[in-house]
C-alpha positions as CSV (number, residue, x, y, z in Angstrom):
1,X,22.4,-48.3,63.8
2,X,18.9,-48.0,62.4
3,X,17.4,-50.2,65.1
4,X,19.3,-48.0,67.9
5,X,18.0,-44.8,66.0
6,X,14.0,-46.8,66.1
7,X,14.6,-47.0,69.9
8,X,15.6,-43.4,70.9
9,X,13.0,-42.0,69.2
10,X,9.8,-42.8,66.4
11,X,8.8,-46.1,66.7
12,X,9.4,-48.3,63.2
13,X,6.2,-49.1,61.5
14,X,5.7,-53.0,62.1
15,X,5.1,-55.6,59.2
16,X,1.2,-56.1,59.2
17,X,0.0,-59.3,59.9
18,X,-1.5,-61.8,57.5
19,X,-4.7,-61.9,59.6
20,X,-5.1,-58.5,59.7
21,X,-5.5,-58.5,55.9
22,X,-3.0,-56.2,53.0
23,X,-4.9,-53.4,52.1
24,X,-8.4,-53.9,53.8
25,X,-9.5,-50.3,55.7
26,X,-10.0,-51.2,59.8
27,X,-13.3,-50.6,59.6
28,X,-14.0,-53.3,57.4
29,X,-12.5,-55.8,59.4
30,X,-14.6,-54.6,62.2
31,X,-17.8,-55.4,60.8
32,X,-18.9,-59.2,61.7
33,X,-19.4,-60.8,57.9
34,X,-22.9,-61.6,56.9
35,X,-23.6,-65.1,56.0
36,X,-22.9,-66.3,52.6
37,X,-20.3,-63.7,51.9
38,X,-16.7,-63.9,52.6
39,X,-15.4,-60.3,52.4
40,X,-13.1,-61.0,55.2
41,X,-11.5,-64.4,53.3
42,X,-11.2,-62.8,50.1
43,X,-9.4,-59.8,51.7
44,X,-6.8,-62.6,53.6
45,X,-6.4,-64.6,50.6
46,X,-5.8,-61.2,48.5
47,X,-3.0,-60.0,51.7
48,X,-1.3,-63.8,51.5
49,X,-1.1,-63.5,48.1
50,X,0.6,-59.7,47.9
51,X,2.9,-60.9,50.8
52,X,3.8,-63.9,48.9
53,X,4.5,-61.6,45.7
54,X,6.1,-59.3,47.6
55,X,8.2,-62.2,49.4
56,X,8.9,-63.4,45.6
57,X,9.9,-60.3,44.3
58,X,12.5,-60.0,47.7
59,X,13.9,-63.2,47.0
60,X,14.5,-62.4,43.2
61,X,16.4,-59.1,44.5
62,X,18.3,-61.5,47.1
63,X,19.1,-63.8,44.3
64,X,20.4,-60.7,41.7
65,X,22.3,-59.3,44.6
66,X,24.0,-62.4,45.1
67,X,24.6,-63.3,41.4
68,X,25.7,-59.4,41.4
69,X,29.7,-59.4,41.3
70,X,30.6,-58.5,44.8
71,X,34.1,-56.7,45.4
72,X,36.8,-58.4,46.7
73,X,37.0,-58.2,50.4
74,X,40.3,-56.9,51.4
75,X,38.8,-53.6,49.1
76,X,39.6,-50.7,51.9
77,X,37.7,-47.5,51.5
78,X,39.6,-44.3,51.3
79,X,39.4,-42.3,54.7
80,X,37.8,-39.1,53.7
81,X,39.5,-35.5,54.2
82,X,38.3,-32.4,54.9
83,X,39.7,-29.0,53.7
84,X,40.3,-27.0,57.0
85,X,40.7,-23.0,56.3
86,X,43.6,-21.3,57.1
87,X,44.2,-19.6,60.3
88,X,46.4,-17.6,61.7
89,X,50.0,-18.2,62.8
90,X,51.7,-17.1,66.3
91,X,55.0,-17.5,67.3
92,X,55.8,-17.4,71.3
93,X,59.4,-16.7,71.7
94,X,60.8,-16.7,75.1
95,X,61.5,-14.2,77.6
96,X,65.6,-13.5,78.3
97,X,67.4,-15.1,81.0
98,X,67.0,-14.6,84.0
99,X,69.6,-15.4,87.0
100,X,67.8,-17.8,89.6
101,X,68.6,-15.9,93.1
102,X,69.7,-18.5,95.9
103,X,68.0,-21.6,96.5
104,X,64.3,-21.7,95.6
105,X,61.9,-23.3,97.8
106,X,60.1,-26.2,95.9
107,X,59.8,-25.3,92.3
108,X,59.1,-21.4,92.1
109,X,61.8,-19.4,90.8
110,X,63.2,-16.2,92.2
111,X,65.1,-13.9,90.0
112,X,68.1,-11.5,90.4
113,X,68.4,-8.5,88.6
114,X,70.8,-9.5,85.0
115,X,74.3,-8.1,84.0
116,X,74.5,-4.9,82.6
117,X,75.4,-5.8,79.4
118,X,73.0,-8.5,78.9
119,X,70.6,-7.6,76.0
120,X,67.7,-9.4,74.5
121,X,66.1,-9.0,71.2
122,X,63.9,-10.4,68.8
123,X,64.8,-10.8,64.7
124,X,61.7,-12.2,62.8
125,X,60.5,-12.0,59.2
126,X,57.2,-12.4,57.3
127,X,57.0,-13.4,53.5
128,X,54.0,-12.6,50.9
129,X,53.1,-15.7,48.4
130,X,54.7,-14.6,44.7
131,X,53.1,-11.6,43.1
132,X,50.9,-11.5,46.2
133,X,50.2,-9.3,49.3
134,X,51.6,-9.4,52.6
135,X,49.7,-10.7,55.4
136,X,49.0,-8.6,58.0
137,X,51.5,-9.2,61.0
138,X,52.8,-7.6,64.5
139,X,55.6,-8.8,67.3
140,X,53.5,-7.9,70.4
141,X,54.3,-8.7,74.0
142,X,52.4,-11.4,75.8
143,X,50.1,-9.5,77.4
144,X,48.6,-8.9,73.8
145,X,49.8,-5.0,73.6
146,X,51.6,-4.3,70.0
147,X,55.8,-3.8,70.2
148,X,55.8,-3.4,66.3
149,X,53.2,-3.6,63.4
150,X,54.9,-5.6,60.4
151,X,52.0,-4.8,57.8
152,X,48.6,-3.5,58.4
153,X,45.5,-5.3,57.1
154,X,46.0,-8.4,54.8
155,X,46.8,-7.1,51.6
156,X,47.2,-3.5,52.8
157,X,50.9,-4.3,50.7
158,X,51.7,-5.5,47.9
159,X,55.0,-7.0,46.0
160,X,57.0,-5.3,43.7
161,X,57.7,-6.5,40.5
162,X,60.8,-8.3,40.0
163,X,62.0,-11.8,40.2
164,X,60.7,-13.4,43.2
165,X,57.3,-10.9,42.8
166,X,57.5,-11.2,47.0
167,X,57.9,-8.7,49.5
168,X,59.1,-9.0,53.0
169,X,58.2,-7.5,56.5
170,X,60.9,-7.3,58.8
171,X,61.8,-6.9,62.5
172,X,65.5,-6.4,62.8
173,X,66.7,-6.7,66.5
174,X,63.9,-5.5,68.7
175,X,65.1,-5.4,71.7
176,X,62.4,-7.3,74.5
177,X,62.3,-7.7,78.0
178,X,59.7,-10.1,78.6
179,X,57.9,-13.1,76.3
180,X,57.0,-11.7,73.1
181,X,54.7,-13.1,70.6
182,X,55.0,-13.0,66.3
183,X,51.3,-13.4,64.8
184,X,50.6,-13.6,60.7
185,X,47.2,-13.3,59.4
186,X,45.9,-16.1,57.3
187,X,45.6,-14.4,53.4
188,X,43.8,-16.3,50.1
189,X,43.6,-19.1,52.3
190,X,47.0,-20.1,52.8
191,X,48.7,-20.1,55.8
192,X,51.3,-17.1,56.2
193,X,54.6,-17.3,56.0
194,X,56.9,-15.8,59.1
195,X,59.3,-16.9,61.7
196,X,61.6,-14.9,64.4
197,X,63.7,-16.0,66.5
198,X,65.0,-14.3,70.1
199,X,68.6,-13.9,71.2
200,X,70.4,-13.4,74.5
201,X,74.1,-12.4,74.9
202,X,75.8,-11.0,78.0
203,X,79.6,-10.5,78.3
204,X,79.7,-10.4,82.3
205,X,77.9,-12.3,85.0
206,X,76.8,-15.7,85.7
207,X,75.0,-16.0,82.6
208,X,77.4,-14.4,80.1
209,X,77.3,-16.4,76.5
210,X,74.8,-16.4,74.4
211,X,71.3,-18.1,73.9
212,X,69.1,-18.8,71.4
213,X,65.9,-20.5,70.2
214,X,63.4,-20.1,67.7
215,X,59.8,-18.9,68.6
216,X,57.3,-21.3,69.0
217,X,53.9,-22.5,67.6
218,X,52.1,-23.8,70.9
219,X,51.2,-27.2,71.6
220,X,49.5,-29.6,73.2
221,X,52.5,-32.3,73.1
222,X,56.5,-31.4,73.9
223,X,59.4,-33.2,74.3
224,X,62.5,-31.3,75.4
225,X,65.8,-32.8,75.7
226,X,69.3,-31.3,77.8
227,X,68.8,-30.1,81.0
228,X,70.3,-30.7,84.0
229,X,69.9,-30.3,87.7
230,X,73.2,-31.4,89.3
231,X,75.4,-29.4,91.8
232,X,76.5,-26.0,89.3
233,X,73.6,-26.1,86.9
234,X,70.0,-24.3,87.0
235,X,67.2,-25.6,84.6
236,X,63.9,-23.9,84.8
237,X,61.0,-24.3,82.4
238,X,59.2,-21.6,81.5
239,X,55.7,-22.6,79.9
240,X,53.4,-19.7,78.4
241,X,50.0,-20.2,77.3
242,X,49.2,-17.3,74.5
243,X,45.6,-18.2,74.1
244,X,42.8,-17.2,76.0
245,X,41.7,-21.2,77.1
246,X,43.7,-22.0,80.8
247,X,45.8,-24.8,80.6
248,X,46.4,-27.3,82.4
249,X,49.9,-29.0,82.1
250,X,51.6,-32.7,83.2
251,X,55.2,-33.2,83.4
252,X,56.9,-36.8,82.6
253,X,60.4,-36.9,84.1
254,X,62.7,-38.9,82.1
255,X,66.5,-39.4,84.3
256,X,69.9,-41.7,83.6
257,X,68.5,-44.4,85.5
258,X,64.6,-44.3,84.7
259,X,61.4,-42.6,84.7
260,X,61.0,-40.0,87.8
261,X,58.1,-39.6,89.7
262,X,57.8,-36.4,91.0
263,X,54.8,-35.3,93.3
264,X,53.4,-31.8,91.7
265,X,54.8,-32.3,88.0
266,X,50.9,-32.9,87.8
267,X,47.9,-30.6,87.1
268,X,50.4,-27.7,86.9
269,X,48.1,-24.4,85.6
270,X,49.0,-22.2,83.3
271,X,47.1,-19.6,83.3
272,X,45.5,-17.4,79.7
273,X,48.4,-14.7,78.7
274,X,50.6,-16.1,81.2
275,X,54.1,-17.5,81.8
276,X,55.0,-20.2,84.3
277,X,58.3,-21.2,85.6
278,X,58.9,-24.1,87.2
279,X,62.5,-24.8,88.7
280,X,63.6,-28.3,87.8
281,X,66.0,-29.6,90.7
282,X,62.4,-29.3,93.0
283,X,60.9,-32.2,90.9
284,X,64.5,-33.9,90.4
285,X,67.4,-32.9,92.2
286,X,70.8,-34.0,90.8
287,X,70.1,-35.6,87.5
288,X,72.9,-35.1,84.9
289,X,70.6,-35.9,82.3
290,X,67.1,-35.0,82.2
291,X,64.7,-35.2,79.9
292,X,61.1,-33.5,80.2
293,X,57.8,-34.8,78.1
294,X,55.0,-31.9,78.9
295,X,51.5,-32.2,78.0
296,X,48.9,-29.9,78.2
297,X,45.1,-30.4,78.3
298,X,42.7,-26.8,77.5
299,X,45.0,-24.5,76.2
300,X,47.9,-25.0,74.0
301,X,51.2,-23.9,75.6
302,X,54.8,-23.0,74.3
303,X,57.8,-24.5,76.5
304,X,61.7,-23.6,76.9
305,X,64.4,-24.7,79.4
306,X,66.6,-21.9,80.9
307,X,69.7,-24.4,81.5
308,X,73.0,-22.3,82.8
309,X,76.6,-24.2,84.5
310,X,78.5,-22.4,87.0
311,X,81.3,-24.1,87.4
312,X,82.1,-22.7,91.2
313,X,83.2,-19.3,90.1
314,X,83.7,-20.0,86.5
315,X,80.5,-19.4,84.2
316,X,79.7,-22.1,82.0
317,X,77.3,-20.9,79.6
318,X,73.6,-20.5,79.6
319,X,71.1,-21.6,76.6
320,X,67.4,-22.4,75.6
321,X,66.6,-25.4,75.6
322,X,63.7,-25.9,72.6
323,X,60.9,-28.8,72.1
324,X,62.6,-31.2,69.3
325,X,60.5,-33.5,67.3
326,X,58.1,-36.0,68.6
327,X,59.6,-40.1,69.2
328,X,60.6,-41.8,66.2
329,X,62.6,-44.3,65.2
330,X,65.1,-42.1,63.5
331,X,66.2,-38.4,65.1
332,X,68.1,-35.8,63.1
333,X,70.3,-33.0,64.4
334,X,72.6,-30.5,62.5
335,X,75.1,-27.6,62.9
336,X,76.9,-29.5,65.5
337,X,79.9,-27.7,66.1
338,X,83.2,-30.1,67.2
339,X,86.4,-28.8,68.8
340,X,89.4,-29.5,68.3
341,X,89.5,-33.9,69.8
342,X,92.9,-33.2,71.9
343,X,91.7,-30.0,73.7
344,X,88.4,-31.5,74.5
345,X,90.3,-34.6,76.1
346,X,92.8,-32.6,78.3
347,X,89.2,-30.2,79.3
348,X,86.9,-33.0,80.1
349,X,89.7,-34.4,82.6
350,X,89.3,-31.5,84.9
351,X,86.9,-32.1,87.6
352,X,83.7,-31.3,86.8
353,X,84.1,-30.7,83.2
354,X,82.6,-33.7,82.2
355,X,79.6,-32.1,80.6
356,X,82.4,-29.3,78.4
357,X,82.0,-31.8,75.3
358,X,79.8,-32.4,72.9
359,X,77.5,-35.6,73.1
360,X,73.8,-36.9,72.2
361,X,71.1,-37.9,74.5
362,X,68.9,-40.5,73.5
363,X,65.8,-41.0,75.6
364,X,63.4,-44.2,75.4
365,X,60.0,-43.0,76.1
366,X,58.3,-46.9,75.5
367,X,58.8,-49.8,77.8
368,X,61.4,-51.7,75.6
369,X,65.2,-51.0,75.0
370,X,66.2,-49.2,71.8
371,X,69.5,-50.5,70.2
372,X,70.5,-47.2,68.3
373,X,72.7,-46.6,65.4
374,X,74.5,-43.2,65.6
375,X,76.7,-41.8,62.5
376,X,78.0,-38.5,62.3
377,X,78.6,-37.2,58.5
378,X,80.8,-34.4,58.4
379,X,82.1,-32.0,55.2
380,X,84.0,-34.8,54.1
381,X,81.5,-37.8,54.8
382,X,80.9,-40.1,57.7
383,X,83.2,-40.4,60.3
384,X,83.1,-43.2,62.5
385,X,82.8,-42.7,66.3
386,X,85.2,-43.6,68.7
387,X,82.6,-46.1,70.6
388,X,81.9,-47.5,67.5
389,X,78.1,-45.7,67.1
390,X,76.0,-48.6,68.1
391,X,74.3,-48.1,71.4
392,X,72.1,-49.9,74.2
393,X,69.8,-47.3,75.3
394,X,67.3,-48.5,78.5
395,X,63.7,-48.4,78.3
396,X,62.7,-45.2,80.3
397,X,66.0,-43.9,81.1
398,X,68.2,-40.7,79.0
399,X,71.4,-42.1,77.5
400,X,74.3,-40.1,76.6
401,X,77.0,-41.0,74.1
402,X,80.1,-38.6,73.8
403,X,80.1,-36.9,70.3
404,X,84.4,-36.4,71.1
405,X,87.2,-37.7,69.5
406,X,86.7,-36.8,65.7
407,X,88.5,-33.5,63.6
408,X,87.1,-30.2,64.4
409,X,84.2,-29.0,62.2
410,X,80.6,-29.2,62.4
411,X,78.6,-32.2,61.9
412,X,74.9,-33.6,61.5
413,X,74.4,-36.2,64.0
414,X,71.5,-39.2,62.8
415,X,70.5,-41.4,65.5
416,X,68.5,-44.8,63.8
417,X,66.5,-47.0,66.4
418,X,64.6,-50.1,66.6
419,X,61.8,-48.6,68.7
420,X,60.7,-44.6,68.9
421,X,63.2,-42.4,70.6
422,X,63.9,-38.9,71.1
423,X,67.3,-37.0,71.1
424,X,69.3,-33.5,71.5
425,X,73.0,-32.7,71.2
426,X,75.1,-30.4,72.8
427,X,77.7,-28.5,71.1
428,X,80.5,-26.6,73.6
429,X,82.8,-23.8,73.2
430,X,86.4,-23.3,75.0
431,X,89.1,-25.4,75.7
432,X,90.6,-23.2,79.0
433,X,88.9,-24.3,82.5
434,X,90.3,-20.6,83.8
435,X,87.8,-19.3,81.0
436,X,84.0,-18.7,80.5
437,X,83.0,-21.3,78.0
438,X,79.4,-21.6,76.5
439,X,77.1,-24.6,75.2
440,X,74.0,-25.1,73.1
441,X,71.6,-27.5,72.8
442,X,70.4,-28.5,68.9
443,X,67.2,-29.8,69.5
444,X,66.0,-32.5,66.7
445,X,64.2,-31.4,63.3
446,X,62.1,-32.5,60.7
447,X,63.0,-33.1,57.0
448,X,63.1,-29.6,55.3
449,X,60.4,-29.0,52.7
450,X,59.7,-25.8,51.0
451,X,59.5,-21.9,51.8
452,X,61.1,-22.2,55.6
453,X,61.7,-19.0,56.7
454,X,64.7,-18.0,59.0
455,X,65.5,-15.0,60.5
456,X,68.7,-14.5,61.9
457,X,70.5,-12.1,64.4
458,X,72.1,-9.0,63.4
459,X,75.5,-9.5,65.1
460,X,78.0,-12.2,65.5
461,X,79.5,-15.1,62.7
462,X,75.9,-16.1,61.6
463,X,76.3,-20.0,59.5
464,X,73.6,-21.7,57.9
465,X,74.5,-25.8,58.3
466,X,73.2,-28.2,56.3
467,X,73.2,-31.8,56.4
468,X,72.0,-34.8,53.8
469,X,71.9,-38.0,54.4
470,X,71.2,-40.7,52.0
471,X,70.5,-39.3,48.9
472,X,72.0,-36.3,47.1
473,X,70.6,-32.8,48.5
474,X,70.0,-29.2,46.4
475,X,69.3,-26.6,49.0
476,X,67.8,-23.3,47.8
477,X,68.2,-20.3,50.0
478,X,66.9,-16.5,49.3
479,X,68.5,-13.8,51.1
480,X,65.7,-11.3,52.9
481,X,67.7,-7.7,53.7
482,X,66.8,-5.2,56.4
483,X,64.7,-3.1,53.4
484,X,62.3,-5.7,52.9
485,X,63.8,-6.9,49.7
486,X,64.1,-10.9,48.5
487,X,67.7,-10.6,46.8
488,X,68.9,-13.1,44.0
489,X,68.5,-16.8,45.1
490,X,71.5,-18.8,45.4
491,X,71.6,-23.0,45.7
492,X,74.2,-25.6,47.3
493,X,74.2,-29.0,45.9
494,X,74.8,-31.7,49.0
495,X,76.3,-35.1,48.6
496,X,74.3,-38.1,50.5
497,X,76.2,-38.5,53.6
498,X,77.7,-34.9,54.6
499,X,77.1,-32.2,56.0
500,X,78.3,-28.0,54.4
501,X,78.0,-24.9,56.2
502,X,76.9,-21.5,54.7
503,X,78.4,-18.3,56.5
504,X,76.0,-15.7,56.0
505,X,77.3,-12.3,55.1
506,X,76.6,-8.8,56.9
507,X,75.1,-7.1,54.1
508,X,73.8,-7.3,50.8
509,X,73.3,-4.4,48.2
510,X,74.4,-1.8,51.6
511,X,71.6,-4.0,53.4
512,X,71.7,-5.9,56.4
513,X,70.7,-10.0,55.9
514,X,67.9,-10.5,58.3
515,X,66.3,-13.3,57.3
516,X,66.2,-16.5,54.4
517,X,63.4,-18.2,52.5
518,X,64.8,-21.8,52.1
519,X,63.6,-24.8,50.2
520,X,65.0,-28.2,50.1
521,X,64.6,-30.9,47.1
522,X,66.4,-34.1,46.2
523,X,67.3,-36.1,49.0
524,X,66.5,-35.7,52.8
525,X,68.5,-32.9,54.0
526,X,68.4,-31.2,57.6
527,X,69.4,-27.5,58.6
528,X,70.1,-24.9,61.0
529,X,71.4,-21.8,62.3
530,X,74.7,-21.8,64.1
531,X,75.3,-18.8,66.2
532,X,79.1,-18.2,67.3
533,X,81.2,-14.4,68.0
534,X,84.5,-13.8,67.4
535,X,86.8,-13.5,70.3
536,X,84.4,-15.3,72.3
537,X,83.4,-18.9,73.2
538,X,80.0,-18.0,72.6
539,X,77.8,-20.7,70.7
540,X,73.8,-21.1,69.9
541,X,71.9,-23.3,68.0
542,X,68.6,-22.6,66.5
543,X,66.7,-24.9,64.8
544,X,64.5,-24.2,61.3
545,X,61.0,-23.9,61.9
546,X,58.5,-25.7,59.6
547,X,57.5,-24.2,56.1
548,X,53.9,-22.8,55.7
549,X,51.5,-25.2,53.7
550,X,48.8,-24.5,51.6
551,X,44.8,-25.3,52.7
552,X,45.3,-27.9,55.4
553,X,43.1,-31.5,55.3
554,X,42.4,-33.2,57.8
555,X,41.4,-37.2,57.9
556,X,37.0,-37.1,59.4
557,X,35.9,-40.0,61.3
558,X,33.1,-41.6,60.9
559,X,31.3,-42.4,64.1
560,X,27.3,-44.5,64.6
């Protein structure tokens, strides 16, 4: 390194020469010696003797050093990590359906007006540290102007006393009719806590259920698993970029019998404060499964999947379809939401109500097969699948196994693999083919932590479902009402291997429940928000977005 540093710019000073003489000025050696003297000797046998002390005194160091005890060699030096401040958080929730209008050329969507009784709104929540302030916060649409300012200026207010010492901003069911955006100010250096989540519901129309998703922290890297682009059923992804950097976005097409290559799932721009659509069945036409890994390079973007069935005059639901967590070897999904095994059996024998039960899709990214170990653990433990739960999934391709055939309740699915995979499940609603039915899509989630907020709705049968696995599970969940107020926390204990659902109540204290702070300790445990109505066959899954941590570090390389 030092020699590469020499050559780029001032030269290393060179060793001098014995000849030259150790210590004798130049003009010395200049001047020719007179005879009888022997300035010029006694000068070279002074510089051999300094370069032999010096050489002496080198070796002795050599010879300590390597006497010295030396550590051993497989010693690995810690990689260093740098404390990164905290920034601020924003959420990009999506826009509300839309009904695709005839057959789009290529890939660009065109949009019908919706049903009259669709509605759209937006539920989020922010959270102050204990005994601290809250951080200043807004839902604003896309374009950057402000729908509703949550709390002013960081630290503009501050908690109450009381038990928790936090305080709460709230936005209880805004209504939107475009991409909205939840930002949080960074305060003390911690990263804020907030969350929201949008929901669709329409009672008439094409699209009539009800969809759901949580907003989303942008990203360079998304998997999203579910959609499908066969005769019936409309998938379009709609990517935004929130920042001010374009993007610049490449799809990878993942299908039930192997990787797709489509021409202009490449380079796709998105542009700064923008939303593109892109209509799936113009990259791949009639794929019952599809799977879709976007990347973006530039800007960070957000990315859902409209998917809707029409099964020919029958409406078959309509959901968001949300990122789930990067490949691993093992992929969790909760609140899934099983009908009763006999109606499903006598519904999925109708013609073209294959895809009206739940199931999981598996998709191998890598270039080697996954064998893959599914269990589904119910309220009253495991309960073995009727295929037995041990799968061959392709390299490359989306595998489906049905999630049919055990009692009626909900369930977390776990999906173990030999090699990274990535997975989704879809929960249905309805038995009747003469009736609108509806699906959702549970997208896979990390291990909770602590202090996960999670808004929810204002109407409909609202549960919170929790799974554990392995070990034994305490989850800790604090209601948030419509005033602002953290109420009393309560806790549920989990047994290793099951799975217990929460219904959440209309109000508390006179208050609407907008919103929980949850924590998880104990063994690894998994959650969500199931979204159902009464009367209806509505359904919606929305997945818990990650806690907020403290001061982030990041691992620094160290480069020549």
């Amino acid at each position: 390194m030092h020699k590469e540093e020499n050559d780029a710019g001032t030269p290393a000073a060179s060793s001098p020469a014995p000849s030259e003489g150790v210590g004798v000025r130049s003009e010395e050696r200049a001047k020719p010696a007179k005879k009888g003297r022997r300035p010029a000797r006694r000068g070279m046998v002074t510089g051999l003797l300094s370069a032999v002390a010096i050489l002496a005194a080198g070796g002795g160091l050599v010879s300590a050093a390597s006497l010295a005890p030396q550590p051993a060699s497989d010693r690995r030096l810690e990689i260093p990590l740098a404390s990164v401040p905290a920034g601020s958080s924003q959420d990009v929730c999506p826009g509300p359906a839309k009904l695709l209008e005839g057959t789009p050329v290529g890939t660009d969507p065109q949009f019908s007006p919706v049903s009259a009784t669709a509605r759209s709104s937006v539920s989020a929540a922010v959270v102050s540290a204990a005994g601290g302030s809250l951080p200043g916060s807004r839902l604003s649409a896309l374009g950057g102007s402000e729908l509703l300012r949550i709390a002013d200026v960081p630290g503009s207010a501050t908690a109450p006393a009381g038990a928790s010492g936090q305080l709460a901003g709230i936005v209880a069911q805004r209504s939107v009719e475009d991409v909205s955006v939840l930002s949080a100010d960074a305060l003390g250096n911690r990263q804020p806590s907030a969350a929201a989540v949008m929901n669709y519901t329409a009672t008439d129309g094409d699209l009539q259920g009800s969809a759901a998703a949580a907003c989303q922290a942008p990203s360079n890297d998304l998997w999203l698993t579910g959609a499908n682009t066969a005769v019936g059923r409309s998938s379009v992804l709609n990517m935004t970029n929130a920042s001010t950097t374009p993007a610049t976005v490449s799809l990878e097409l993942f299908g039930k019998s192997g990787q797709i290559k489509a021409p202009g799932s490449r380079g796709l721009l998105v542009a700064p404060k923008s939303t593109r659509s892109i209509v799936l069945a113009g990259l791949a036409p009639g794929e019952e499964r599809l799977s879709v890994h976007a990347r973006s390079t530039g800007g960070p973007v957000s990315a859902f999947i409209q998917q809707s069935v029409l099964r020919g005059l029958t409406p078959g639901g309509v959901d968001f379809i949300a990122p789930g967590t990067a490949p691993a070897a093992r992929q969790v999904m909760t609140g899934i939401d099983i009908q009763d095994p006999d109606g499903l059996a006598a519904l999925t024998a109708a013609p073209g109500y294959l895809d009206a039960a739940p199931s999981l899709q598996i998709t191998v990214p890598g270039p080697i097969d996954a064998v893959v170990e599914v269990k589904l653990f119910g309220s009253a433990g495991q309960k073995a699948l009727p295929g037995g739960g041990v799968v061959t999934a392709k390299a490359g391709t989306v595998t489906e196994v049905p999630l049919a055939g055990v009692p009626a309740g909900q369930y977390t699915v776990s999906a173990t693999s030999d090699v990274t995979i990535v997975a989704g499940a879809r929960v249905n609603r309805g038995l009747k083919a003469s009736q609108s039915s509806d699906f959702g899509w549970a997208p896979s989630t990390a291990q909770l932590g602590s202090q996960h907020v999670v808004p929810v709705p204002q109407d409909g049968e609202r549960l919170l479902v929790f799974g554990a696995l392995d070990d034994r599970a305490t989850i800790s969940y604090t209601p948030i009402t419509a005033d602002g107020k953290l109420r009393p926390a309560a806790s549920a204990n989990i047994a290793g291997g099951t799975t217990t659902s929460l219904k959440v109540p209309a109000e508390i204290g006179k208050s609407p429940v907008v919103a929980y702070v949850v924590s998880a300790s104990g063994g690894a445990a998994y959650g969500t928000v199931l979204l159902e109505r009464e009367g209806r066959n509505d359904v919606s899954t929305v997945a818990i977005a990650p806690g907020a941590e403290g001061q982030e570090k990041v691992k620094v390389t160290l480069g020549q």
